[in-house]
C-alpha positions in Angstrom: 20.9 39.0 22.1 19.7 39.8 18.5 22.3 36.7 17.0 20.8 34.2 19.8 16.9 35.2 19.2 17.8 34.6 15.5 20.0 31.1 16.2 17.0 30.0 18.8 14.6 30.6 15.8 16.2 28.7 13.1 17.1 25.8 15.1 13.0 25.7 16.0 12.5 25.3 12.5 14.6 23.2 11.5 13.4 21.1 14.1 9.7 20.9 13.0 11.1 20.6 9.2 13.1 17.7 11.0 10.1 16.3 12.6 7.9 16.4 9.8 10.4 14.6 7.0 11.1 11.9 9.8 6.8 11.6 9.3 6.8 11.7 6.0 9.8 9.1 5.7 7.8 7.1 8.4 4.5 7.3 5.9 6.7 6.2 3.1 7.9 3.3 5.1 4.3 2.0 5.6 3.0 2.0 2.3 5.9 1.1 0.5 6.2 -2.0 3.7 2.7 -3.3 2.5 3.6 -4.2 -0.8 7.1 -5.1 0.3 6.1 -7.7 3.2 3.3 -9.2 0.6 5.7 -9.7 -2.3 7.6 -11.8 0.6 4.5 -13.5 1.9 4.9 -12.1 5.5 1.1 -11.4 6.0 1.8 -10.5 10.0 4.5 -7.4 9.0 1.9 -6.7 6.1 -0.9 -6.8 8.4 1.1 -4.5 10.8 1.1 -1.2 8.9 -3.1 -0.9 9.0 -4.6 0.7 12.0 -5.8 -1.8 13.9 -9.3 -0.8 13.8 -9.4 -1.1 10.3 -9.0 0.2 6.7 -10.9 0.7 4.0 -9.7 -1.3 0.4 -10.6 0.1 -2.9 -9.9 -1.7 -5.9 -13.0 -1.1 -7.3 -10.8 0.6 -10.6 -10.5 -2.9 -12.5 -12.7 -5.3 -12.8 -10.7 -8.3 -12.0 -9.7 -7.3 -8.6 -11.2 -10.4 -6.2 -9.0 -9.3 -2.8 -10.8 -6.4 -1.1 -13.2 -5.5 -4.6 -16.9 -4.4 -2.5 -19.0 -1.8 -3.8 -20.0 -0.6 0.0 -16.2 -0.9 0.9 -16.6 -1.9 4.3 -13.9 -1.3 6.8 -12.1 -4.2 6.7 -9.3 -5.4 10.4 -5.5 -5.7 9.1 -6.2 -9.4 9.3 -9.2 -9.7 7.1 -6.9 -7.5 4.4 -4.1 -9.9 4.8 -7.0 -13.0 4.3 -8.3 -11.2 1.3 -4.8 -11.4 -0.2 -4.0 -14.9 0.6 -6.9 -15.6 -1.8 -5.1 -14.6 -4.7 -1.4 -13.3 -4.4 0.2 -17.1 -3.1 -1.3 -18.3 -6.2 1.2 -16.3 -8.4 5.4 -17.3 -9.1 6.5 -14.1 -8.1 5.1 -10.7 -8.3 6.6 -7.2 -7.0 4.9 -3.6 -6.0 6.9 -1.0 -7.0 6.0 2.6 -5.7 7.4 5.7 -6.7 7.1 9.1 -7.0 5.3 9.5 -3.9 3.7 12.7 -2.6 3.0 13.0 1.3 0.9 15.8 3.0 0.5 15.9 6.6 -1.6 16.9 8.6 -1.2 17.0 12.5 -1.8 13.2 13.2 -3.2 12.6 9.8 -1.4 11.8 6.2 -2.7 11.3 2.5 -0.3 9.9 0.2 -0.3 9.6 -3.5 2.2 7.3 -5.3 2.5 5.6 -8.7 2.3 1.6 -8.7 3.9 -0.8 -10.6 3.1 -4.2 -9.8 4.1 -7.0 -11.9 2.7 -10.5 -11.2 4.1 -13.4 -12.5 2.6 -16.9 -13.2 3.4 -19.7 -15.8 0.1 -20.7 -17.7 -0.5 -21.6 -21.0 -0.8 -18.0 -22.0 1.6 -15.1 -21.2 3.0 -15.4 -18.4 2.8 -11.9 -16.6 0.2 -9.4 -16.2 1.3 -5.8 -14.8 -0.6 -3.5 -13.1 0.1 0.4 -14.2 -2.0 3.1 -12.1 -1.0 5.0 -9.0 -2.6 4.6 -5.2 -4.1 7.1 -2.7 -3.6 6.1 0.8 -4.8 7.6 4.4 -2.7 6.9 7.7 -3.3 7.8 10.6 -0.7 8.5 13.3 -1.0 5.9 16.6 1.0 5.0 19.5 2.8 2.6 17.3 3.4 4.7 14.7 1.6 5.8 11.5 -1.0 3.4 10.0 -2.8 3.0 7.3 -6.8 3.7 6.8 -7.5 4.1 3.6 -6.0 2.8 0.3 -7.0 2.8 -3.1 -5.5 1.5 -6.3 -6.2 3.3 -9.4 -5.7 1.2 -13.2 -4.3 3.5 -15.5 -3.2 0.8 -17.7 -2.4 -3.2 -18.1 0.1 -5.1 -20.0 -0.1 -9.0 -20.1 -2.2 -11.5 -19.4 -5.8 -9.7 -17.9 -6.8 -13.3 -16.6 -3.4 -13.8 -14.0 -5.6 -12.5 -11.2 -8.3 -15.1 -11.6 -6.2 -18.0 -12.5 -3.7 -17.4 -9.6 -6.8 -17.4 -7.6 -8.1 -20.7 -9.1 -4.9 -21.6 -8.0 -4.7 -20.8 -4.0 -8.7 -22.2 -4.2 -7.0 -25.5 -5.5 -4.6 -25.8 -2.8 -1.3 -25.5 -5.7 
């Protein structure tokens, strides 16, 4: 009885350890899908991994931010983030978010993440040509009935190397229809 109290126990936790990577893999999956799906241009999957009532953008770290930047950061529907974007990110070549070293806590059906970003944005100009965005991001999810979505996310600028002025002339760009 002893052996089968003991197996009944370890298979319990390993269930909840189970439970709680396959959360934790599901938070990766949305953070790491935003930048993914808007280095693609798909705006709806983008879109898809913010609660539907809204997140909260902060990229009030760097000064050239112009696609969610508000010193009240309002609470903003997955399709006014996506809107924000489209002012500035089609205007690029090519650019690519990479996330690593990512640190999940959760917290029944609440998550905070941590990650490092490194987000290179290419765009040909008369100047350099690429400006890369070195920091790291804090995000919030919540978990819904269609899975965990994001509420909060901030990007933090550590450093930049590049062209500082990509952001604004990619977004001259999109407001000039090229």
């Amino acid at each position: 009885m002893k052996h089968f109290i003991l197996a009944a126990m370890m298979a319990a936790a390993g269930t909840t350890a189970q439970a709680e990577l396959t959360d934790a893999q599901q938070v990766l999956n949305a953070i790491n899908n935003v930048g993914y799906y808007a280095d693609q241009g798909d705006w709806d999957q983008a879109a898809i991994q913010f609660h539907p009532d809204g997140a909260v953008l902060d990229y009030t770290s760097y000064a050239n931010a112009s696609a969610g930047t508000s010193s009240d950061l309002p609470r903003m529907l997955p399709a006014e983030i996506v809107a924000a974007w489209q002012t500035v990110l089609p205007g690029y070549d090519r650019t690519h978010h990479l996330m690593g070293t990512e640190s999940v806590l959760i917290d029944g059906d609440r998550a905070t993440t941590s990650s490092n970003i490194y987000a290179t944005h290419i765009l040909a100009n008369d100047g350099e040509d690429t400006w890369v965005f070195i920091g790291d991001y804090q995000h919030e999810l919540e978990r819904t009935d269609e899975g965990w979505k994001i509420t909060f996310m901030r990007a933090n600028l550590r450093a930049q190397l590049g062209n500082p002025d990509l952001p604004t002339l990619a977004a001259e760009r999109v407001a000039a229809g090229q």
